[in-house]
C-alpha positions, 0 to 999 in steps of 0.5 A, spaced: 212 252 488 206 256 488 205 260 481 200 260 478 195 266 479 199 269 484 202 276 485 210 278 486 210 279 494 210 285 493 204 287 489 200 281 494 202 285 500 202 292 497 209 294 497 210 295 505 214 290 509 211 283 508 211 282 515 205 287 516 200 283 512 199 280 518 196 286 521 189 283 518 190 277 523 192 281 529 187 286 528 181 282 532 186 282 539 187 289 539 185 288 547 191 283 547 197 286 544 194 293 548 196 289 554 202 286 552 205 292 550 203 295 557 207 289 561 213 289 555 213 297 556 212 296 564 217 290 565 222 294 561 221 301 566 222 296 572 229 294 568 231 300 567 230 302 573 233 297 577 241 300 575 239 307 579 238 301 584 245 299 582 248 307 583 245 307 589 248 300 593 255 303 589 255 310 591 251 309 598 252 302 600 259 300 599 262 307 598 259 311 604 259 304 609 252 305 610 248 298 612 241 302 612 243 305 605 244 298 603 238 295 605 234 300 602 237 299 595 237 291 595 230 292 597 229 296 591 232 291 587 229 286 589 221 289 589 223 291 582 225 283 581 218 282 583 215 287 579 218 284 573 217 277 574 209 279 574 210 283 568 214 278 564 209 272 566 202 277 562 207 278 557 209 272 556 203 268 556 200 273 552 204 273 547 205 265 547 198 265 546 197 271 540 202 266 536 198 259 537 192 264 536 194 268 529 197 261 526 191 257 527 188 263 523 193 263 518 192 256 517 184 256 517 183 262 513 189 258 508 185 252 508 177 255 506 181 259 501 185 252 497 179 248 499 175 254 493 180 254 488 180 250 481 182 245 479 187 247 474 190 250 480 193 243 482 195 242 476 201 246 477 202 246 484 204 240 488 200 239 494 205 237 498 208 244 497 201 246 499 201 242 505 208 244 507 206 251 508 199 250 511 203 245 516 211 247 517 210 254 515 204 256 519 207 252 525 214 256 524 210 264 524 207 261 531 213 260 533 216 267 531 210 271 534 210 267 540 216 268 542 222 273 537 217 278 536 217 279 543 223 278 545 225 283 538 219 288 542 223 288 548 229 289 545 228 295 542 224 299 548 231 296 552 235 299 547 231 305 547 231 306 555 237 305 556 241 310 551 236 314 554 239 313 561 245 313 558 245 321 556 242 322 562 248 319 566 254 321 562 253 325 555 261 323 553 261 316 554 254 316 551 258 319 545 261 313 545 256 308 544 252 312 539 258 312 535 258 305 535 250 303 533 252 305 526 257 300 526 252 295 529 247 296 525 250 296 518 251 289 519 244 288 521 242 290 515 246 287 510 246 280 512 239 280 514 237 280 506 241 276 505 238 271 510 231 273 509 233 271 502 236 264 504 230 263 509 225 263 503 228 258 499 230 253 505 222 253 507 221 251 499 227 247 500 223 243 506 217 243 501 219 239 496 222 234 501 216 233 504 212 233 498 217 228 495 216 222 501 209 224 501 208 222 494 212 216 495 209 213 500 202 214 497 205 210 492 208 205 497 206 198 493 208 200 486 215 202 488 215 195 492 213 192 486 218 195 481 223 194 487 225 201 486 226 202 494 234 203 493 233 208 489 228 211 491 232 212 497 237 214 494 233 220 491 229 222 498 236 223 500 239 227 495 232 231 497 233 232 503 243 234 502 239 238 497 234 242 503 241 241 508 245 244 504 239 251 502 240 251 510 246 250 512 248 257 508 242 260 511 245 259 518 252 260 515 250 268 514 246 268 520 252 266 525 257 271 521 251 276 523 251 274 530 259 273 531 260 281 527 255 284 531 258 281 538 265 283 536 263 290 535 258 291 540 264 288 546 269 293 543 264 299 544 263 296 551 271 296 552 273 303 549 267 305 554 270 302 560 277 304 558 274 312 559 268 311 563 274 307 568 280 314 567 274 317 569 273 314 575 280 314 576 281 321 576 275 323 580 271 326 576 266 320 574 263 317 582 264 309 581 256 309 582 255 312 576 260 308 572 257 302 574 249 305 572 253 306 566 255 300 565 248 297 566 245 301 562 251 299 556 249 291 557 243 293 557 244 296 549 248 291 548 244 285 549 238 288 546 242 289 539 245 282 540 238 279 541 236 283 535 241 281 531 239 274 532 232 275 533 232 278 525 234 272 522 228 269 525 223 274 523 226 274 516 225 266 516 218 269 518 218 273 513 219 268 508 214 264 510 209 269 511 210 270 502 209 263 502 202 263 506 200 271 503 201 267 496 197 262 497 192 267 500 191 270 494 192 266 489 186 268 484 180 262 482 179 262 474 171 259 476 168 266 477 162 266 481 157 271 479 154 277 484 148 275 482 146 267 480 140 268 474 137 262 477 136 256 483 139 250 480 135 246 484 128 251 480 131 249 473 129 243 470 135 238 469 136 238 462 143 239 459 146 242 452 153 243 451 153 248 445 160 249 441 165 248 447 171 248 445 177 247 452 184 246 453 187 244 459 190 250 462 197 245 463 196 244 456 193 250 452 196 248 445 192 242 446 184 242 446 180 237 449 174 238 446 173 241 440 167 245 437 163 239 440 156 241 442 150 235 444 143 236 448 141 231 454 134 231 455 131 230 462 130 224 465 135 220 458 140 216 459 146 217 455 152 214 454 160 217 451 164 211 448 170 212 444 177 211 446 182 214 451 183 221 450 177 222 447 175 228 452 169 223 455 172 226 462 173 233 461 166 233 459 165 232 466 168 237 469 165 242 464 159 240 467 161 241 474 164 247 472 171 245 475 174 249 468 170 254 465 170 252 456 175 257 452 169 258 447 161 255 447 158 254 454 154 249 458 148 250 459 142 247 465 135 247 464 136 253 459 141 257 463 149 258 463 151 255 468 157 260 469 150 264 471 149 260 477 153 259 484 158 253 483 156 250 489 148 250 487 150 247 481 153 241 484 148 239 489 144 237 483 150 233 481 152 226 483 158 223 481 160 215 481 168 215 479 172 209 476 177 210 481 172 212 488 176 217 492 174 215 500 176 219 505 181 216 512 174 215 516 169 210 518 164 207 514 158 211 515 162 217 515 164 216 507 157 214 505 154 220 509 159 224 505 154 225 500 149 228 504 151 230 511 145 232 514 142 224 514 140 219 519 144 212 521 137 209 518 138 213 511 145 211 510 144 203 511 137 205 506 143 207 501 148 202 503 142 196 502 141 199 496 148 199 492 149 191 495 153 194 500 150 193 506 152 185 507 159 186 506 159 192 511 156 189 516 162 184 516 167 188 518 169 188 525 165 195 526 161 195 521 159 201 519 163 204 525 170 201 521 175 205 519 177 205 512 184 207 512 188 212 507 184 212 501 180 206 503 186 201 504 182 197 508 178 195 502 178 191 496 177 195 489 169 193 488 167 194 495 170 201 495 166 202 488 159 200 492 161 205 498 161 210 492 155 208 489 152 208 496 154 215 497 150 218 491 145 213 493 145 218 499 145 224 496 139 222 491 142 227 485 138 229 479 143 230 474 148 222 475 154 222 471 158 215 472 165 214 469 164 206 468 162 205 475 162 198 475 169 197 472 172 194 479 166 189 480 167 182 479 160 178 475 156 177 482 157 184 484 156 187 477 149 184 477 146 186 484 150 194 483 148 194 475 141 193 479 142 198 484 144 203 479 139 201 475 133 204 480 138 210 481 137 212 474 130 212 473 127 219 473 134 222 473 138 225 467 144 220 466 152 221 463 156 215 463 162 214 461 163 207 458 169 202 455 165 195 456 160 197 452 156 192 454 153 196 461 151 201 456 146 196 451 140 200 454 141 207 454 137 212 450 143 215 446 149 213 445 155 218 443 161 216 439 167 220 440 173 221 438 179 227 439 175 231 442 168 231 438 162 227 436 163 222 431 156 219 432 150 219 435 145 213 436 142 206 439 147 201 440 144 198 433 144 204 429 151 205 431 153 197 429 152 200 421 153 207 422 160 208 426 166 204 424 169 206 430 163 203 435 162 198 430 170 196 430 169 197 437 163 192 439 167 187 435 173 187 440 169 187 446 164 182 444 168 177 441 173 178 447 166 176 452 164 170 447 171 167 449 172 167 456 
């Protein structure tokens, strides 16, 4: 469930009915809904009027034994029929488009806005919950607009015209009917909170349903290889009784609505007859005017029956519009400045980090770094080592402002970088993972992802140049094969070559390498540490090391240790200087000698 950095409902949606921060959505249609409110209304007079055809077959056809009379009014029935018939079909394709219409824009306008967000965003929000309300959400208001909105519409405007022509036909039997709309109502009101409420916590329910089968099949060959599948079974199914039993309550109250409003509006209906037929009996009532009334009465009660169905759906809406409207308005920490000091690209790729200490927002008690401050020259190599925990990774993200520091700053080329747009800042950047990430797609589409505007010919150079193009060209479609979820179809090392073609691509000049060639065997590791190579000539450098042997010819090797530097220097230098360095060295080249 979404959290962090969003509002209550009510303060998101500034106090009035969730439903009505979807007015923002519906406001480019305005043509449209003006049309369909025109048809809905149309239809709905056409309706109406179709009960003084009914008085009029009753009174003048049967009661006077007039063939002409009955001609005309079942000719009238049935022009109102058509009429009707051509309304419904503008109303009904207007509305069933406006949902498909509104939905996508939800699910586009929730999507920008995540994709914007910071990372520490997900750090407390589940993506499949996320996903559950871009998709399942989304799909649920487009169904409601498309089709309980209309259908609530339309039985307000009956239920309004008919009480209209009731008063218009018989005033005591309409008293009758008015006495009962109370009745009807209260029920409404009453089981429609409650339902509303169930609603939300059933969408939550679905979401946590989803977001557990998803991170189970993402895992798929860790849960086979503990051989937790029974198990794992088991959960996704107390899961899933757990959502089953959220929703059966929900429509446990929505059939009680449904079935108390029934009974009320059929024992109106009944007293009504019972009267409206003594008058009829006694003369003063025709029977032409008894059925009109009799119409109009099942026009009032349909449309109160549809509405009290129809309301739990809108409060199912309404549930899943807080979940998308919280998403919406969840608040980025990376503040973006109105107006950028700078063009990172105009600012020399040097960068100081001065007394940063950071804690991550999942975990503020405890900093990642430290009053930790160092200067990386331009076109210098550096190299962070020291053990896990140390805070090398989170340097990273400070430096592409995925998190902004507690105190100190990070500086590029001599300004903050809190004073330039993110997204200038990042392109200087290139970033070579431990772990590549690789998106469902083709070859060329992943190493193109580094720089989208490039040729065929730019992207086979930078392949070429990671030694990565001879793999390729022997899968089945070359650079047109499918890769799979996350690059299944690869092996670790050919996914880290993808990678490193990408950055290749992008031809950064700031390149930060979390242990790049980690997941490489000797012979790959030698032609990727050459390619490499000639990527950090002239660049400014930060590598994340563990095998310190990778890292025997960087400028500046930094040591460190719970958040802070401990030592800087050449690999030489640290031997004698850091016991740490020095301790590690020994573990790793002693290891290397034996194998």
């Amino acid at each position: 469930m979404v959290t962090e950095h969003s509002e209550s409902p009510d303060q998101a949606l500034g106090k009035p009915p969730v439903l009505l921060s979807l007015a923002q959505f519906l406001k480019p249609y305005g043509l449209r809904i003006g049309i369909f409110l025109l048809a809905l209304v149309f239809t709905a007079a056409v309706t109406l009027s179709i009960g003084q055809g009914l008085r009029l077959l009753i009174d003048q056809g049967f009661a006077q034994q007039s063939q002409q009379h009955l001609n005309t009014a079942i000719i009238f029935i049935l022009l109102a029929s058509g009429l009707m018939a051509v309304g419904t079909y503008i109303r009904f394709y207007l509305i069933s488009w406006l949902g498909e219409r509104v939905s996508a824009d939800i699910r586009t306008a929730v999507f920008n806005h995540v994709v914007s967000l910071h990372p520490a965003f997900f750090e407390t929000n589940r993506s499949g919950d996320i996903m559950s309300r871009l998709t399942s959400d989304t799909t649920l208001l487009q169904s409601i607009i498309g089709s309980s909105v209309s259908i609530a519409l339309r039985s307000v405007i009956s239920f309004t015209g008919a009480l209209i022509m009731l008063l218009i036909t018989n005033l005591k039997l309409s008293l009758i009917i008015l006495l009962a709309v109370p009745l009807v109502l209260m029920p409404i009101l009453i089981f429609g909170r409650k339902v509303r409420a169930l609603s939300r916590e059933s969408q939550d329910s679905i979401a946590d349903v989803g977001s557990y089968a998803g991170e189970v099949i993402q895992h798929i060959k860790t849960v086979q290889s503990f051989t937790q599948e029974v198990q794992e079974k088991t959960a996704f199914s107390a899961e899933v009784e757990r959502a089953f039993a959220v929703a059966k309550r929900r429509v446990s109250q929505r059939a009680i609505l449904i079935a108390v409003v029934i009974m009320l509006v059929f024992s109106a209906l009944s007293v009504m007859l019972w009267v409206g037929g003594s008058d009829v009996i006694n003369g003063t009532m025709s029977g032409g005017e008894l059925g009109a009334f009799i119409f109009y009465a099942i026009l009032m009660a349909t449309g109160v029956a549809s509405l009290s169905e129809v309301y739990g759906e809108l409060q199912r809406a309404a549930g899943a519009t807080e979940r998308l409207m919280e998403l919406l308005h969840a608040k980025s920490d990376i503040l973006i400045a109105d107006n950028p000091a700078a063009k990172a690209m105009d600012l020399a790729p040097v960068l100081e980090f001065k007394n940063l200490t950071f804690c991550y927002p999942s975990r503020p008690e405890q900093p990642a770094l430290k009053d930790f401050s160092l200067g990386i020259e331009e076109g210098k190599i550096v190299a962070l080592v020291g053990p896990s925990g140390a805070g090398k990774s989170t340097l990273f993200d400070l430096i592409q402002r995925f998190y902004d520091p507690q105190k100190g700053g990070i500086f590029f080329g001599g300004c903050n970088i809190q004073d330039l747009h993110p997204t200038d800042l990042r392109q200087q950047i290139a970033v070579v993972q431990q772990q590549p990430t690789l998106f469902t797609g083709d070859v060329m589409y992943n190493i193109r992802y580094g720089k989208p505007e490039a040729s065929d010919e730019q992207v086979i150079a930078a392949a070429k140049a990671a030694h990565a193009d001879e793999f390729i060209r022997r899968l089945p479609g070359g650079y047109q094969s499918d890769l799979g979820e996350q690059g299944v179809r690869l092996s670790g090392g050919q996914r880290q070559r993808i990678a490193i073609a990408r950055a290749l691509l992008k031809d950064p000049r700031v390149l930060l390498l979390d242990e790049a060639t980690s997941a490489l065997d000797a012979e790959s590791e030698q032609r990727v540490q050459l390619a490499l190579d000639k990527l950090m000539r002239g660049r400014t450098t930060v590598i994340i090391a563990h095998r310190l042997a990778t890292i025997l010819h960087a400028d500046l090797i930094v040591v460190m240790d719970q958040g802070q530097p401990i030592a800087a220097g050449s690999h030489q230098d640290l031997l004698s200087s850091s016991e740490l360095y020095s301790r590690l060295a020994k573990l790793q080249f002693s290891t290397d000698k034996q194998q």
